[in-house]
C-alpha positions in Angstrom: 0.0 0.0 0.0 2.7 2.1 0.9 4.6 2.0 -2.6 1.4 3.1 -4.0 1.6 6.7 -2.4 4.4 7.7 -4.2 2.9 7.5 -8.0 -0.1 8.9 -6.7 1.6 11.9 -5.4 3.0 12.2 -8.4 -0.2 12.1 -10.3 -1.7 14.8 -8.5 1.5 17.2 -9.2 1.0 16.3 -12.8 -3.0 17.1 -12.3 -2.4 20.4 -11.0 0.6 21.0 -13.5 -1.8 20.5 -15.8 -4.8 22.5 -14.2 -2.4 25.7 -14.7 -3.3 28.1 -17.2 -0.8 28.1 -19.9 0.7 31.9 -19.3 1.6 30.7 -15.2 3.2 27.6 -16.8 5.5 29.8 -18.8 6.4 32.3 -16.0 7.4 29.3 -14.0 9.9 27.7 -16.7 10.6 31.4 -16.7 11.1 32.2 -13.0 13.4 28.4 -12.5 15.4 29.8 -15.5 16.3 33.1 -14.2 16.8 31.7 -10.3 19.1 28.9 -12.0 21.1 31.7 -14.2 21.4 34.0 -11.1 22.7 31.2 -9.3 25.4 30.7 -11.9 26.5 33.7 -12.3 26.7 34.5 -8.4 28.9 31.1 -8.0 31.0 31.8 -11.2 31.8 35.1 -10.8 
C-alpha cells in the first residue's frame, strides 16, 4: 500500500501542472530559468 503513495503523489503534481493556465506555466519555466542563471552567475563570478 505504501509503494502506491508515491505515483499517486505524483499524479496529483501532474493534475495540478496541468490545471495551470498556460501563461503561469510559462512564468514558471521562466522564473526556474532566471533563479538557475542567477545562481550561476553568483557562483562563477
Amino acid at each position: 500500500m505504501e509503494e502506491n503513495s508515491i505515483p499517486e503523489g505524483i499524479d496529483s503534481i501532474k493534475d495540478l501542472w496541468n490545471k495551470l493556465p498556460t501563461i503561469m506555466k510559462i512564468l514558471v519555466v521562466i522564473g526556474d530559468l532566471a533563479g538557475l542563471g542567477f545562481l550561476i552567475y553568483y557562483f562563477a563570478f
